[in-house]
C-alpha positions in Angstrom: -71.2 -6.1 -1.4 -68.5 -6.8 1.2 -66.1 -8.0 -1.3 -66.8 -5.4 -3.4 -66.3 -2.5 -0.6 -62.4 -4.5 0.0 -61.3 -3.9 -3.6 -62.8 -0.5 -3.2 -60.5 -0.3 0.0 -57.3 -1.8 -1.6 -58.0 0.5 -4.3 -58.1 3.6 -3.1 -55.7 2.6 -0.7 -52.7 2.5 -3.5 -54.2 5.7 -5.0 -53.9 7.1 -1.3 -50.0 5.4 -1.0 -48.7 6.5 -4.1 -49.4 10.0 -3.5 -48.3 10.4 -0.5 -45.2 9.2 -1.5 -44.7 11.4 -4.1 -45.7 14.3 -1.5 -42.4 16.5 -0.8 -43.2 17.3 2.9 -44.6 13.0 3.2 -40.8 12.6 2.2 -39.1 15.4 4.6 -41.0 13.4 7.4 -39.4 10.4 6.6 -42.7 8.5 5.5 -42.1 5.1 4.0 -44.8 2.5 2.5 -44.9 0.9 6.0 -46.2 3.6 7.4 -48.4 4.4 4.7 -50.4 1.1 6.3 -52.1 2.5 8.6 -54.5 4.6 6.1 -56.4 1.1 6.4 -57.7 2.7 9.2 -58.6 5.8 7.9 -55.9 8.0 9.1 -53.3 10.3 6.9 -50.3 7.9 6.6 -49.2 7.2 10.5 -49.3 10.9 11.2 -53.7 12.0 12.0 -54.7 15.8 11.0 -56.5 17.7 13.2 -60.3 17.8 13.1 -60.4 21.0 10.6 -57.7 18.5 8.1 -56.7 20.6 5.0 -54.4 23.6 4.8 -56.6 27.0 5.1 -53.3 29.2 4.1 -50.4 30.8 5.9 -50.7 32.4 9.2 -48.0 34.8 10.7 -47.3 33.9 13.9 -47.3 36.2 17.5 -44.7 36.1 19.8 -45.6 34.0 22.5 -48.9 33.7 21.1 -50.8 29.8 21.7 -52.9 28.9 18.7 -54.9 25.6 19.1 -57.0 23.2 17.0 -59.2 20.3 17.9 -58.0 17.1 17.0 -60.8 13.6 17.6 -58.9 10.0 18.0 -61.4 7.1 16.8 -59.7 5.0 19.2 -56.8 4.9 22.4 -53.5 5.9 20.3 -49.8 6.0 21.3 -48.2 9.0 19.4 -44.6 9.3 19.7 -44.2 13.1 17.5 -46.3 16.5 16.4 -45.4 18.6 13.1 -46.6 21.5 11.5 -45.4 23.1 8.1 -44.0 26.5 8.7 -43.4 28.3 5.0 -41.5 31.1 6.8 -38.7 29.7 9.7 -35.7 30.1 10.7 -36.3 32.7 12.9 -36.6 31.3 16.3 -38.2 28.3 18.3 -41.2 26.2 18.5 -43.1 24.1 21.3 -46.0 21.8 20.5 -48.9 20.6 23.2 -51.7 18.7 23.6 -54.8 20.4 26.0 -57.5 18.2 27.3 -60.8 19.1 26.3 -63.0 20.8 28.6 -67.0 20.2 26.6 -65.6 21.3 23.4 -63.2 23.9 24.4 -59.5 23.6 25.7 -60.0 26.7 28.3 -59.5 25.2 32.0 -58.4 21.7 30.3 -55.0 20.6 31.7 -51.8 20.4 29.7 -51.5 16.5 29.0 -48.2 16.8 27.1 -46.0 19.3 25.7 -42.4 19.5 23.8 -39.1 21.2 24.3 -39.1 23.7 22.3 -37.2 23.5 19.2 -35.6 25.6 16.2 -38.6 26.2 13.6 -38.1 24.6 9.6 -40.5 23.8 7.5 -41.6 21.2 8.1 -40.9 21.7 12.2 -40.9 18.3 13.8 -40.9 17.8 17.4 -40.7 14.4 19.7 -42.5 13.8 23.4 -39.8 13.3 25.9 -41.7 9.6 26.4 -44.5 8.6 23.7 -47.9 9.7 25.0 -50.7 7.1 24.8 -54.7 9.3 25.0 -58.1 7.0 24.8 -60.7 7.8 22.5 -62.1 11.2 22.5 -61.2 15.4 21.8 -58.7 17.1 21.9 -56.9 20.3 21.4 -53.1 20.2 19.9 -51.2 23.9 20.7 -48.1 25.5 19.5 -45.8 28.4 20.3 -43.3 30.4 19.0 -40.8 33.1 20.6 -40.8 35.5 17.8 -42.9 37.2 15.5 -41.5 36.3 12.1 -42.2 32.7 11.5 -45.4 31.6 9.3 -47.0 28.5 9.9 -50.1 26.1 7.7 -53.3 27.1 9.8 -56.2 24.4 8.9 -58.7 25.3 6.7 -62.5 26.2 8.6 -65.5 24.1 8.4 -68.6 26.4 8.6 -70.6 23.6 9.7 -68.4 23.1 13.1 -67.8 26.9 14.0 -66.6 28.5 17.3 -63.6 27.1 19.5 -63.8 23.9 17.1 -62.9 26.5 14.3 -59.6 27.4 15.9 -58.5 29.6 19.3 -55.7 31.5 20.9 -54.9 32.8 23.9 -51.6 35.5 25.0 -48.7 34.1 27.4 -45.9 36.8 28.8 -43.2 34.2 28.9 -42.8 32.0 25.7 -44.3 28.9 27.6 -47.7 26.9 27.5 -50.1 28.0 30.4 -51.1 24.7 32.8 -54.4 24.2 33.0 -55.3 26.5 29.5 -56.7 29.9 30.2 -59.8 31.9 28.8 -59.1 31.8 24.9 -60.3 34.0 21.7 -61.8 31.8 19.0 -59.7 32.7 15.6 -60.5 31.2 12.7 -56.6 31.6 11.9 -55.8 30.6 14.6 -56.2 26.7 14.0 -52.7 25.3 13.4 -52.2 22.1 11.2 -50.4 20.0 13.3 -50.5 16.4 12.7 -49.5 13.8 15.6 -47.4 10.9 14.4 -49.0 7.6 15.1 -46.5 4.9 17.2 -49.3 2.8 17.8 -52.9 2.1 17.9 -53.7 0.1 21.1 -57.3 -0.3 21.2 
């Protein structure tokens, strides 16, 4: 049986490789078969979706707005870069975060990480200052814009999760993420798709 599940593995593995390959924003990131080696672990080629996954549609961004979505790591992981697909850009900037989780919400959880912000595309693609390594556990990846025009992936919902886990928000007067996050709204919409690009796994 534990031969069997390998060629299962290998299997679905190519499967897995050769359509991601083929995938025009896989190829816009820059994702080559080496990094498609990592799915052996279960991950989305070296960049991990968020807990929710899958695109839920197209969500038109507040100015100075935070929307956030829960994110697990299986194990302690180095990540070195955040992305989200924005269909609309162009238009202004873009800052990415990562909020510690505070029992299964990011309200009063401190700002681990954040981004300079950056001019949005699609797909936007920022880089830490210095990669960030987080153990095992949840978390709660944030992003930002300055203007009201841009349109970003949100993730898709999963009734059997539900509240903050489905995707929150919260308002900011200056276009800048708050430290610890504030009180937030939960939004189903308000889940952004941002995937964190994988440097290393270290434990």
């Amino acid at each position: 049986m534990g031969f069997s599940g390998g060629i299962t593995k290998v299997t679905m593995q190519s499967q897995i490789t050769n359509g991601l390959l083929g995938d025009p924003l896989m190829a816009s990131l820059g994702v080559s078969t080496a990094d498609l080696a990592v799915d052996t672990r279960g991950y989305w080629a070296r960049w991990l979706p968020p807990l929710r996954r899958t695109s839920g549609g197209n969500q038109v961004a507040t100015a100075k707005r935070c929307y956030i979505g829960a994110i697990t790591l299986p194990r302690k992981i180095t990540f070195d870069r955040l992305t989200i697909g924005m269909p609309t850009s162009g238009n202004g900037n873009v800052l990415f975060g990562v909020y510690a989780d505070n029992t299964d919400t990011p309200a009063g959880g401190s700002l681990l990480a954040s981004t300079a912000a950056i001019p949005t595309a699609n797909p936007s693609v920022a880089s830490f200052a210095s990669p960030v390594q987080l153990p095992q556990g949840l978390y709660w990846l944030a992003i930002m814009t300055d203007n009201g025009a841009d349109v970003f992936i949100h993730a898709s919902g999963v009734l059997e999760i539900g509240g903050a886990l489905d995707g929150v928000r919260y308002d900011s007067a200056v276009f800048a993420l708050t430290d610890p996050c504030p009180a937030v709204t939960n939004d189903v919409n308000a889940c952004p798709n941002v995937l964190l690009r994988v440097k290393s796994i270290d434990a």
